[in-house]
C-alpha positions in Angstrom: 63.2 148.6 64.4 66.5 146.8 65.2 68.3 145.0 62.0 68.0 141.6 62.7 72.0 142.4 62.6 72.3 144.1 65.2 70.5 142.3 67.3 72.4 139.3 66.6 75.6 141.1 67.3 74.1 142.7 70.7 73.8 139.4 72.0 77.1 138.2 71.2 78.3 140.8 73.4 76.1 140.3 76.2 77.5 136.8 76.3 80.9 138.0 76.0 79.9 140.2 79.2 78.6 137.2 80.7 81.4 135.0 80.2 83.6 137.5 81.2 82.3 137.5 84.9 82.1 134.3 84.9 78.4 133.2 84.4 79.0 130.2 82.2 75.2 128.5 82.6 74.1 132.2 81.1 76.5 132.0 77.9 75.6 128.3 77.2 71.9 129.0 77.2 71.9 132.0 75.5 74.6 130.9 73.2 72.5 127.8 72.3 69.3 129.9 71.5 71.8 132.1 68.7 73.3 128.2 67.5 69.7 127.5 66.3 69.7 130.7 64.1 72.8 130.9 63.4 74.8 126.7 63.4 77.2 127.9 61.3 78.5 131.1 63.6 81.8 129.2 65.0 82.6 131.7 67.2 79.7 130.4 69.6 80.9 127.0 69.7 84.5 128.1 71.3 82.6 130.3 74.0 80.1 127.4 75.0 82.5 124.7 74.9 85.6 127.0 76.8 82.1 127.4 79.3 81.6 123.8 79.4 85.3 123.2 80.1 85.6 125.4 83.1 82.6 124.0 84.5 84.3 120.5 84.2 81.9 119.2 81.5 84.2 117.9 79.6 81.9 115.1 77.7 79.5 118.2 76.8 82.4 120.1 76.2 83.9 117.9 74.0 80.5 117.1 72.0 80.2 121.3 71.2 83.6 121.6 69.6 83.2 118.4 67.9 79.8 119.9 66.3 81.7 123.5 65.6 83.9 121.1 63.8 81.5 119.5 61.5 80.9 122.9 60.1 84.1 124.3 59.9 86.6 121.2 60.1 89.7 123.3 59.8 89.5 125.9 62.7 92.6 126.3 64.5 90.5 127.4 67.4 88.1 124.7 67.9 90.6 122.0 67.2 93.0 123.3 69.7 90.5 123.9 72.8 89.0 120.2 71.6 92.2 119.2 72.7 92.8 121.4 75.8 89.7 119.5 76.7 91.0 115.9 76.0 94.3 117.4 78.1 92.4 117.9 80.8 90.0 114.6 81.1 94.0 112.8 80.8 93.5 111.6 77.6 96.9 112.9 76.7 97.1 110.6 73.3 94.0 112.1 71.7 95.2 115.7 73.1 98.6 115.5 71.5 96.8 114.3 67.9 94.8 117.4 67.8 97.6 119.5 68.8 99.7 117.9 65.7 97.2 118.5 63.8 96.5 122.3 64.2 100.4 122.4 64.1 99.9 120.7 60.2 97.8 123.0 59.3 99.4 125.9 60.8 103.2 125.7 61.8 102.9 129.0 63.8 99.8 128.7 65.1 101.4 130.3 68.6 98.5 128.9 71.1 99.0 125.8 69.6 102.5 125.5 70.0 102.4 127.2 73.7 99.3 124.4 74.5 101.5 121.5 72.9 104.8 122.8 75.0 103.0 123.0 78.5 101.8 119.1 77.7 105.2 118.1 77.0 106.1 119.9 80.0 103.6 118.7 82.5 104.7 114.7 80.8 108.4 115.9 82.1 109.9 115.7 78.3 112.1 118.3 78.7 113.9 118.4 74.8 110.6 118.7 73.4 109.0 120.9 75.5 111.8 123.4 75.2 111.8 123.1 71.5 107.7 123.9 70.9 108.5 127.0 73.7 111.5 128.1 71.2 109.1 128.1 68.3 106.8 129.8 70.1 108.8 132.4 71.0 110.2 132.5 67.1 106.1 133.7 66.3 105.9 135.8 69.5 108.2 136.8 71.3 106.3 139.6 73.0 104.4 137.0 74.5 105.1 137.1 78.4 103.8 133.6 79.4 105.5 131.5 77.1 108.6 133.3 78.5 107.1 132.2 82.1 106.4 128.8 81.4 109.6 128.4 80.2 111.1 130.0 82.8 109.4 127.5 85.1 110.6 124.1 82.8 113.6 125.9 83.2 114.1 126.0 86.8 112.8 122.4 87.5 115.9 121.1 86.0 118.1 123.5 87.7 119.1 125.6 85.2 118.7 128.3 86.7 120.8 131.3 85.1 118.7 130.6 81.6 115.2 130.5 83.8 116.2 134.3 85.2 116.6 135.4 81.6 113.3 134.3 80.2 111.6 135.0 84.0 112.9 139.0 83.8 111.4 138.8 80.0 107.8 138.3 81.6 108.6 141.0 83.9 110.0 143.4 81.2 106.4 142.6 79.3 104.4 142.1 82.3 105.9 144.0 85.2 101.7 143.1 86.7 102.9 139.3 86.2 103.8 138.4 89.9 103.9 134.8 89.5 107.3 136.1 87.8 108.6 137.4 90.8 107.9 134.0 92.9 109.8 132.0 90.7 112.9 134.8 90.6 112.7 135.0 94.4 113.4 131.1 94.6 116.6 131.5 92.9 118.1 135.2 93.3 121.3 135.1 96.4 120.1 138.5 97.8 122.2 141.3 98.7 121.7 144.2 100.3 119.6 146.7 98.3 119.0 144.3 95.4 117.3 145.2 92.5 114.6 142.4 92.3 113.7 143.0 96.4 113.6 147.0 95.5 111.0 146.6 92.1 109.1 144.3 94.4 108.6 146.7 97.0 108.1 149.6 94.9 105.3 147.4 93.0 103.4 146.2 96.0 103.7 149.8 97.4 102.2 151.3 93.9 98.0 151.6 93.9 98.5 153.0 90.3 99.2 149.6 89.2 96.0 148.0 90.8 97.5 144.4 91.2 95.1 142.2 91.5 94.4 139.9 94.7 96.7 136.9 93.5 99.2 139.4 91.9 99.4 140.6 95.3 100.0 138.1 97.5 102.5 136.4 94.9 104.3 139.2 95.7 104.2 139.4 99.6 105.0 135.8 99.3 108.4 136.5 97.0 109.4 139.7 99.7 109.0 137.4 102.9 111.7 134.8 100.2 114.1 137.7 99.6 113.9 139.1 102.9 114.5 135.4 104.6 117.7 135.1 102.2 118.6 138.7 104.1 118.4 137.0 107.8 115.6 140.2 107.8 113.4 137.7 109.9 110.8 140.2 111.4 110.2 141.5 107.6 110.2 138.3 106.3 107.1 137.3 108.5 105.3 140.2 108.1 104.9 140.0 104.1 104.7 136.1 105.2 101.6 137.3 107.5 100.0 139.3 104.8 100.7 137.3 101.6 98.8 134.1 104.1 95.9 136.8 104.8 95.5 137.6 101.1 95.3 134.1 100.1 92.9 133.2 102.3 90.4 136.0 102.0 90.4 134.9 98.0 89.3 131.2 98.8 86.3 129.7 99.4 87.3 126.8 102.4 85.1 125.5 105.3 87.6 123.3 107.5 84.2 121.2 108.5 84.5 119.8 105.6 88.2 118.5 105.7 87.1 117.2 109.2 83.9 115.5 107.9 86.2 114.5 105.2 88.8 112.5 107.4 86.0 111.1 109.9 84.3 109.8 107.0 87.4 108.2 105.8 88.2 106.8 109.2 84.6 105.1 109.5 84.2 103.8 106.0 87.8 101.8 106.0 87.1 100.9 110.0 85.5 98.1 109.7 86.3 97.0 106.0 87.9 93.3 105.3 90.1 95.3 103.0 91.8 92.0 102.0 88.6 91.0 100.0 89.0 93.7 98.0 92.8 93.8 97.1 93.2 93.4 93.8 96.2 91.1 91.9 99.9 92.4 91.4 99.7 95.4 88.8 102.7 95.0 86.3 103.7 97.9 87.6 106.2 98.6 90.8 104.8 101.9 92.1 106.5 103.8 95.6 103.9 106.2 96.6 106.1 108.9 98.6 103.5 111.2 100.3 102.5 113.3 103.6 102.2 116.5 104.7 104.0 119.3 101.8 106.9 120.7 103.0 107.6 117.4 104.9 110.6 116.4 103.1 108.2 114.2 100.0 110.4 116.0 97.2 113.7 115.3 98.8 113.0 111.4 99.3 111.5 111.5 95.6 115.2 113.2 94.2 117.0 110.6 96.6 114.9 107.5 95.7 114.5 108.1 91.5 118.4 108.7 91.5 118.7 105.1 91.3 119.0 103.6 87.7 116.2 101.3 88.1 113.8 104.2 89.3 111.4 106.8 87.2 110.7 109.6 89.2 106.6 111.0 87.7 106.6 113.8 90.3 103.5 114.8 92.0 100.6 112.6 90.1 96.4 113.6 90.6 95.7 110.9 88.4 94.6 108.8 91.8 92.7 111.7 93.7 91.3 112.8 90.6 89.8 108.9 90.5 88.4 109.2 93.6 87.3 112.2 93.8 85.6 111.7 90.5 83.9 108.3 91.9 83.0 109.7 95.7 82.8 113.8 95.4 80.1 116.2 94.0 82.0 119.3 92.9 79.2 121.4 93.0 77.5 120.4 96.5 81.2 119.4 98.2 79.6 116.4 99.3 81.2 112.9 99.3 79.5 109.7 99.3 82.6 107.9 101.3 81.1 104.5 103.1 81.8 101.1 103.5 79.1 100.5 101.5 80.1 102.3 98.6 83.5 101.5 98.9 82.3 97.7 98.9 80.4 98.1 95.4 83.2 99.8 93.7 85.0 98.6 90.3 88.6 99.3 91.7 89.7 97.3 88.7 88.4 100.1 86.7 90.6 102.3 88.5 93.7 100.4 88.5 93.4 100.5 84.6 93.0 104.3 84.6 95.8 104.9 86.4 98.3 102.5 84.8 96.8 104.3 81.3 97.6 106.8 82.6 101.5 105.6 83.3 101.9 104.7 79.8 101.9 108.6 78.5 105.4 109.1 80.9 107.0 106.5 78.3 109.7 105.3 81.0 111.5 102.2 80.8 112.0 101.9 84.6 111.2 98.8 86.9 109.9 101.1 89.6 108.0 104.5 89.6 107.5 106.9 92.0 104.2 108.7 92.5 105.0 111.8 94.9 101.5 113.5 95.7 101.9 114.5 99.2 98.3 114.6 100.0 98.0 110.6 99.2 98.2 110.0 102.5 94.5 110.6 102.4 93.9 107.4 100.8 96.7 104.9 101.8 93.4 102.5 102.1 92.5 103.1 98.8 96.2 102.6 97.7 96.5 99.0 99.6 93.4 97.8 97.6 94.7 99.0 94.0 98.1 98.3 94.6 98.4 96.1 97.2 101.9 95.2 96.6 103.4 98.8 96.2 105.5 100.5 98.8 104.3 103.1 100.5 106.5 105.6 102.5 105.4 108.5 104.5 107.6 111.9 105.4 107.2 113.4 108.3 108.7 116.3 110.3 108.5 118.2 113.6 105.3 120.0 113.4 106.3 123.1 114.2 108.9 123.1 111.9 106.5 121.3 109.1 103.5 123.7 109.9 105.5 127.1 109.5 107.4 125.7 105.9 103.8 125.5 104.7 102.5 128.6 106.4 105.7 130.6 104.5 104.9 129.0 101.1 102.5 129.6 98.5 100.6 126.6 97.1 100.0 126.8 93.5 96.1 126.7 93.0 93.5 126.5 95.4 92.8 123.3 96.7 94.7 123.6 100.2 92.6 126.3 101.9 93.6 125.3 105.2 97.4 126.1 104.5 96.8 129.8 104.5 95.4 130.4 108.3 96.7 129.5 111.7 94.0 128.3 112.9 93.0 125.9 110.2 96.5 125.0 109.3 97.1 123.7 113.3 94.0 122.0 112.6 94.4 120.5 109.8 98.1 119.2 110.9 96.3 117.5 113.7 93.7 115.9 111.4 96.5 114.5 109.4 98.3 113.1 112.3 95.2 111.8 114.1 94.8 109.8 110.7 98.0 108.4 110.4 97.7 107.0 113.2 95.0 105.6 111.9 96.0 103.9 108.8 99.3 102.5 110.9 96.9 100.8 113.3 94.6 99.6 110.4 97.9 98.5 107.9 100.5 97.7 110.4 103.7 97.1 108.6 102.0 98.7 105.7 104.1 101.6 105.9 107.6 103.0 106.2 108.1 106.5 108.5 111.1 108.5 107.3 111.4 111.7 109.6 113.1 114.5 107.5 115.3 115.6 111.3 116.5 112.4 111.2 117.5 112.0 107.3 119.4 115.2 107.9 121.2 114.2 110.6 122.2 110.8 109.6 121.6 110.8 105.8 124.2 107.9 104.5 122.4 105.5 107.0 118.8 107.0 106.5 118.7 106.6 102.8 120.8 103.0 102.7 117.9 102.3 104.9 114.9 103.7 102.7 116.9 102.2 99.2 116.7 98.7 101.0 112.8 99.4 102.0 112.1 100.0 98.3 113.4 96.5 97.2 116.6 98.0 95.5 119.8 97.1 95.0 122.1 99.7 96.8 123.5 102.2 94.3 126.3 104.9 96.0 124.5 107.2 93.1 121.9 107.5 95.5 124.3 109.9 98.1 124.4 112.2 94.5 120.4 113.1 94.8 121.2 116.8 94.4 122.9 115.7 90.7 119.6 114.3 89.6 118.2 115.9 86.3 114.4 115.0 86.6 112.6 117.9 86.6 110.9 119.3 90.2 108.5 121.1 90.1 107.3 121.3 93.7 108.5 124.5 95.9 111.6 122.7 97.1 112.9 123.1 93.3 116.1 124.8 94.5 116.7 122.9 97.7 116.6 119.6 96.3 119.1 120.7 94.1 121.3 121.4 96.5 123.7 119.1 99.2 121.3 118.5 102.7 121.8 121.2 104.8 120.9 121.7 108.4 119.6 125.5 108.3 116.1 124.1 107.9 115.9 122.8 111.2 114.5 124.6 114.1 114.0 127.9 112.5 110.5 128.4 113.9 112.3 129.2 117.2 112.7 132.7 115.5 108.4 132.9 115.2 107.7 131.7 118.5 105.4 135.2 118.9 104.0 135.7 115.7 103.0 131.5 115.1 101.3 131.6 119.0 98.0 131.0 117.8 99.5 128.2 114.8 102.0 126.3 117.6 99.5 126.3 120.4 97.4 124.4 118.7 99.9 121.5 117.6 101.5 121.5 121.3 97.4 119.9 122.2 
């Protein structure tokens, strides 16, 4: 007969097996059965609370490491996914005290230090984030993705010869790493038989290596970059073709729902006294900079937070994660958007979550910016939580627009439309359709800034868009390019740069391979 041992041990590895494929409600049930047996084995409590977490459960989550804890209440590795958890349900306070206190009890504790950097990062403090990264790389510096990550910090405050050094370290330890090569790709000035376009193609053209799907298109992505640099516009579009291909075979995306989505959106605000609903002044002064990416969001963010009275945040999902939270099943993708529902919810609730929220970024600023693109979603939620903030939508020629997102590679998953185009000169049209929309419903409600014409006439555009946001006009503001926030969109390297003009009307050289992507936007 089998030691009652072994057979413990057998099991631990089948749920190892099973959580390696990803079958999370397997390892929490079998893990639970062992956790009766066996309450002191810690090792369980990491694998069904890391389960937990991926499956977005963060209050179980939370409640299994906090149990692990009670039996071992110094382990480095339940304390620091306990906070990875709190990191990710935005309770960045409580995050950063477990952090600290792993760091207490272990200095060198290297995930620790790597989880504590990427939060100082993702808050945009820069000094502190570097430092932990330093450290970090003091215990290991073998370790290729603290040399990514900051390589990445790096390059969102343009300094960009330090963010190649640490970016080639990944490669040199993870020549596999492709997200490596994306970040490079934004910043290399090609030449003719450069060394970085070369290793690329050599990698995407070697089956020994067996690159992974996302490894893969990374890379096509990076080639169409370098070869785009090269005025090689034919090879540029045909990794661009591929790398979009790639992408879009690895997502899981029904565009019936985004246009269920935006018709339920349309018919719940309809008819909705939206006034009855608007909540007082917040304290804070907030300029919600959003519409289509690639629309020119991160260049009016640079311009607008260059002003001495303005905190640029950057891309927050602290409002969409609200919603979606209050409307959205995960599992089932199905919202419960109506004017009923939207009557009956506590929107001071949500006010107070995001201005919590605000309070981790520790600025001193009368106005903030909130530069999520894809807020244009839910102006109508926007007017009713903020009723006296400003809101100002980019927009571009569509063509123009459509084939910046179509050559660019999103990070995560969450715009499945961007990567087909079909669904992407869909989706453009659903976006405009409801824009239209919100200016009929909120006239005056919001300011148009067209990227063509801020290019074109820039010292007029932005004394224009300055005076919109209720400032005083600072000739700073003509300096956007000198701003040191951090960016940390895909336009990291143009919005460190001058405006230029080269941007405009370049999908006249795609006219052939975009048919099927322009013909639907010219409906």
């Amino acid at each position: 007969m089998i030691s009652a041992k072994l057979h413990f041990q057998n099991e631990i590895k089948k749920i190892k097996n099973y959580f390696n494929v990803g079958k999370y409600d397997v390892v929490i049930q079998k893990s639970k059965i062992l956790l009766k047996k066996k309450p002191e084995f810690i090792g369980l409590y990491n694998i069904v609370g890391i389960s937990l977490h991926r499956q977005k459960k963060y209050e179980e989550a939370r409640n299994i490491f906090h149990k692990g804890l009670l039996h071992n209440p110094t382990s480095l590795d339940l304390t620091l996914n306990l906070a990875n958890v709190y990191k990710a349900e935005n309770n960045i306070k409580t995050a950063e005290e477990y952090y600290k206190k792993n760091l207490e009890l272990n200095p060198n504790h290297f995930l620790s230090l790597l989880n504590y950097a990427n939060l100082k990062n993702d808050l945009n403090m820069v000094e502190e984030s570097i430092s932990l990264y330093d450290q970090a790389i003091k215990v290991d510096n073998n370790n290729f993705s603290v040399h990514f990550n900051k390589a990445f910090l790096l390059q969102s405050i343009g300094n960009f010869k330090d963010s190649i050094y640490h970016a080639k370290k990944c490669l040199e330890l993870n020549n596999s790493f492709t997200p490596a090569d994306t970040l490079l790709s934004k910043m290399i000035n090609y030449k003719e038989n450069d060394w970085h376009l070369k290793s690329m193609l050599e990698k995407v053209n070697n089956n020994n290596l067996n690159l992974t799907i996302p490894n893969l298109y990374n890379l096509h992505f990076a080639i169409s970059v370098a070869y785009e640099k090269l005025n090689e516009m034919s090879l540029s579009m045909k990794h661009t073709i591929l790398a979009n291909q790639l992408k879009r075979q690895s997502l899981k995306f029904n565009i019936n729902n985004e246009i269920e989505l935006f018709n339920d959106i349309k018919s719940s605000f309809k008819n909705l006294d939206l006034k009855s609903l608007q909540l007082k002044e917040s304290k804070n002064k907030i300029i919600f900079i959003l519409g289509l990416p690639r629309s020119g969001t991160t260049l009016v963010e640079q311009i607008v937070s260059t002003h001495s009275n303005v905190f640029g945040a950057g891309e927050l999902f602290t409002l969409a994660n609200i919603i979606k939270d209050s409307f959205f099943d995960s599992k089932e993708s199905k919202n419960t958007l109506n004017e009923k529902s939207l009557i009956n919810t506590n929107y001071s609730d949500w006010q107070k979550k995001y201005n919590d929220y605000l309070l981790v970024l520790k600025h001193n600023q009368e106005y903030l910016t909130d530069k999520n693109p894809l807020n244009f979603l839910w102006i109508g939620f926007i007017k009713i939580i903020f009723p006296n903030s400003i809101i100002i939508h980019c927009h571009r020629d569509p063509k123009e627009n459509c084939l910046s997102i179509y050559k660019n590679n999103f990070p995560g998953t969450d715009l499945g439309w961007a990567y087909n185009q079909g669904e992407l000169g869909d989706y453009y049209n659903l976006y405009s359709d409801l824009m239209k929309f919100w200016h009929e419903l909120l006239p005056n409600s919001i300011y148009n800034i067209k990227y063509e014409e801020l290019i074109n006439d820039q010292e007029k555009v932005i004394k224009s868009l300055i005076e919109t946001c209720g400032l005083k006009w600072e000739e700073n503001c003509l300096n956007f390019h000198q701003n040191i926030k951090p960016i940390k969109t895909l336009s990291v390297t143009q919005a460190r740069q001058k405006i230029y003009k080269t941007s405009l009307k370049l999908s006249e050289n795609y006219k052939l391979e975009l048919k099927k992507l322009f013909s639907k936007l010219s409906r």
